[in-house]
BAFI-3210 file (N, C-alpha, C; in Angstrom, 3 decimals, decimal comma, padded with zeros to 6 digits):
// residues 83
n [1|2|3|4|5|6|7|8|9|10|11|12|13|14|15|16|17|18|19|20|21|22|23|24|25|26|27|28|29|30|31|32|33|34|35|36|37|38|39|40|41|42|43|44|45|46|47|48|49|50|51|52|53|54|55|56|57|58|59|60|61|62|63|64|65|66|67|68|69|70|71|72|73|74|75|76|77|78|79|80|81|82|83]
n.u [018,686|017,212|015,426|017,758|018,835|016,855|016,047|018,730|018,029|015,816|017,183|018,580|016,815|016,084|017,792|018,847|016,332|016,233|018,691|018,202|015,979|016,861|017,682|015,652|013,918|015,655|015,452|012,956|012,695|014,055|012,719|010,501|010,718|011,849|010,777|010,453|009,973|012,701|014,236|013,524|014,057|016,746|017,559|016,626|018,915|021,051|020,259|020,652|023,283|025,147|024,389|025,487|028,357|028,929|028,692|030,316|032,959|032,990|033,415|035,366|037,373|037,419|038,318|040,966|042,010|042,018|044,283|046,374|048,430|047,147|048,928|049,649|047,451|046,221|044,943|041,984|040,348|039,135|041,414|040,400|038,615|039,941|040,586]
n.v [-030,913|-028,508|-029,013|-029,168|-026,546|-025,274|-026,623|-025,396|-022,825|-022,517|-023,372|-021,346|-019,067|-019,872|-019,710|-017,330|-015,893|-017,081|-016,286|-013,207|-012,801|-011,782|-009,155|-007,940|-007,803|-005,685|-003,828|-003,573|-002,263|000,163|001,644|001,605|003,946|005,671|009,223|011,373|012,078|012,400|011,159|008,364|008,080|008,134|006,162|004,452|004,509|003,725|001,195|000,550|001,516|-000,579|-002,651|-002,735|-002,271|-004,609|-006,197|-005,222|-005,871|-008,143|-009,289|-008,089|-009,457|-012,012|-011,909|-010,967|-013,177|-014,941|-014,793|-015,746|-018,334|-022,027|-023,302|-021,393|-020,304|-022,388|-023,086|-022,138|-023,738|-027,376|-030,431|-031,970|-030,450|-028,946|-028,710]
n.w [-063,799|-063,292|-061,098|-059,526|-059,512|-058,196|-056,038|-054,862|-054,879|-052,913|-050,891|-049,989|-049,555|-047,370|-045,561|-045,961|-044,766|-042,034|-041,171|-041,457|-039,451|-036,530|-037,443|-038,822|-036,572|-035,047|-036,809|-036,864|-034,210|-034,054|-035,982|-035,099|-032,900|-034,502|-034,976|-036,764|-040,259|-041,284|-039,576|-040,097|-043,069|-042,011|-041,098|-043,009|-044,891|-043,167|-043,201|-045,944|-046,566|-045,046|-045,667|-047,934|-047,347|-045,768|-048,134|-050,175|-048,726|-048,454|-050,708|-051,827|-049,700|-050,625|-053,384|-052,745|-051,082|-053,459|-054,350|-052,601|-051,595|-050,756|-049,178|-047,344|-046,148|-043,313|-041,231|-041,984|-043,412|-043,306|-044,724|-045,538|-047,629|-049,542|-052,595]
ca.u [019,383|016,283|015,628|019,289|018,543|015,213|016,774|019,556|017,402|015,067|018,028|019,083|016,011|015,619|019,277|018,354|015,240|016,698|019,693|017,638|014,690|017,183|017,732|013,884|013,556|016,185|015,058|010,923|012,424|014,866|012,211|009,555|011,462|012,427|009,691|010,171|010,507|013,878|014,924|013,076|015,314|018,497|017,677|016,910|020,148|022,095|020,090|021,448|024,846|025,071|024,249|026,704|029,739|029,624|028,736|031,765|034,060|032,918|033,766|037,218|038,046|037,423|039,680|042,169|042,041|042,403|046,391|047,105|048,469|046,928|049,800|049,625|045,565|046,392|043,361|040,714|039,474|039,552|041,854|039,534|037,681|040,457|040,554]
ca.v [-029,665|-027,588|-029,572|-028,833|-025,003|-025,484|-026,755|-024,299|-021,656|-022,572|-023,652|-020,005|-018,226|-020,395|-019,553|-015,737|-015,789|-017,863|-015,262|-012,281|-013,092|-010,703|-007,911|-007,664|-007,469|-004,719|-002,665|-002,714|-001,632|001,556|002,193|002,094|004,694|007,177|010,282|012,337|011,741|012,218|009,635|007,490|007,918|007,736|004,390|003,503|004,945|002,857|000,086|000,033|001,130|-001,069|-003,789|-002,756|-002,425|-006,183|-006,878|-005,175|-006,290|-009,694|-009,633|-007,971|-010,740|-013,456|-011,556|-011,079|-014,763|-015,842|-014,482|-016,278|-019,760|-022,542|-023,842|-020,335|-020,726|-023,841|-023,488|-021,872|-024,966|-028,917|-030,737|-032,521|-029,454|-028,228|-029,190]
ca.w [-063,605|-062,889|-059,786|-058,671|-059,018|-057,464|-054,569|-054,176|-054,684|-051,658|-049,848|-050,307|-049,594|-046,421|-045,087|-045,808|-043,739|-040,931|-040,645|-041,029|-038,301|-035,876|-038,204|-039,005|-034,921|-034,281|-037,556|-035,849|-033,018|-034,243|-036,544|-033,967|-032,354|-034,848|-034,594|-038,181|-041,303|-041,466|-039,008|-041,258|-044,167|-042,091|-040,663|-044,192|-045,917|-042,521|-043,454|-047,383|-046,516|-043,667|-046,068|-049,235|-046,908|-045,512|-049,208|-050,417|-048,059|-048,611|-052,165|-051,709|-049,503|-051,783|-054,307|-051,728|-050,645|-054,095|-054,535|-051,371|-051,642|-050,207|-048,324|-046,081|-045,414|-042,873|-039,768|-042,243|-044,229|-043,036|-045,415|-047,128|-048,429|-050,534|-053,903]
c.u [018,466|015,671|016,758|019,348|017,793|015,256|017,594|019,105|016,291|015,822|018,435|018,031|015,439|016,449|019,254|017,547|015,448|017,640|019,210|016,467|015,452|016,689|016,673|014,019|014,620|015,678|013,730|011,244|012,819|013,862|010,792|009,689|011,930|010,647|009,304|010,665|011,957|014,803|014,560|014,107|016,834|018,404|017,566|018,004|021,264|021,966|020,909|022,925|025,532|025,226|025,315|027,833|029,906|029,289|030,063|033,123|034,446|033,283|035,406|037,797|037,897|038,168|040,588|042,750|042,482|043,421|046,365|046,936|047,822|047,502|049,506|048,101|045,584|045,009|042,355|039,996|040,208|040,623|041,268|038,409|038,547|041,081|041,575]
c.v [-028,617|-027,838|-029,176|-027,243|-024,252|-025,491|-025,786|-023,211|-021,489|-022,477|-021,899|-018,651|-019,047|-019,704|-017,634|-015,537|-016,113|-016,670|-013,825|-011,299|-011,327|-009,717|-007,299|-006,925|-005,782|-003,314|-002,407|-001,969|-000,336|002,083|002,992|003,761|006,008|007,870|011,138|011,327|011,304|010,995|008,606|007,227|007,713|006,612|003,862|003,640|003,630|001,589|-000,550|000,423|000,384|-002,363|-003,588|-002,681|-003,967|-006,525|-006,756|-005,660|-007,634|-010,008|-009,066|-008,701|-011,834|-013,402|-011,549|-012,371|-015,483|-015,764|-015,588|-017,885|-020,808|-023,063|-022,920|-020,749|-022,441|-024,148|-023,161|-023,104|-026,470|-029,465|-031,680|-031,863|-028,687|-028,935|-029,080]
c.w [-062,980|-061,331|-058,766|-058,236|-058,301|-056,057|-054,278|-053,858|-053,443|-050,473|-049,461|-049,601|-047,818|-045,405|-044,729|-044,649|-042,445|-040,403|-040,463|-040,057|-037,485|-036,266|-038,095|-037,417|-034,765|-035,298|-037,145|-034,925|-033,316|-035,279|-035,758|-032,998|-032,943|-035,084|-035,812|-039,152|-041,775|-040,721|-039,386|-042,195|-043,604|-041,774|-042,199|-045,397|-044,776|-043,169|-045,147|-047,097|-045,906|-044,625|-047,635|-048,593|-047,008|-047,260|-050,225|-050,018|-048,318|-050,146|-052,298|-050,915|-049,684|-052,461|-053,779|-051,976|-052,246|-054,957|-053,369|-051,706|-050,499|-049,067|-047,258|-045,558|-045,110|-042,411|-040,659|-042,750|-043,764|-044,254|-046,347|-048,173|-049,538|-051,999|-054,828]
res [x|x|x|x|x|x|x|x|x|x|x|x|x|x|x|x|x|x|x|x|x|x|x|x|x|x|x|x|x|x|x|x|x|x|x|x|x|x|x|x|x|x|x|x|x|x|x|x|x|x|x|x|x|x|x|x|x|x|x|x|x|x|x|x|x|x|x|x|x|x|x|x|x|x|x|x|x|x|x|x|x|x|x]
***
């Protein structure tokens, strides 16, 4: 079992890093770029709200999604992924 978490948890922390390479790149650059203090803190208030929207959103459409019958959700998932 600890093995199994071991793994997911790398798998996880791999998947992060891999997807966030960009991000990193465009936040050196707009950071590079801001001149005061203050444009400091707004890039880093975009950066956390920036990142709690898609996190919100992404959790209200899971709840969404899980009123909605399977039969209607045809194209999103192959048919052998639904359980």
């Amino acid at each position: 079992m600890v093995e199994i978490m071991t793994a997911n948890l790398l798998s996880a922390i791999a998947v992060f890093v891999s997807t966030s390479i960009d991000y990193l790149v465009i936040l050196t650059i707009v950071f590079a770029q801001t001149r005061s203090r203050r444009g400091v803190t707004h890039v880093t208030l975009g950066l956390y709200l920036g990142t709690a929207i898609l996190v919100i959103s992404s959790l209200l459409a899971a709840y969404v999604l899980h009123f909605i019958p399977e039969e209607w959700i045809i194209g999103l998932t192959p048919k052998g992924c639904v359980a």
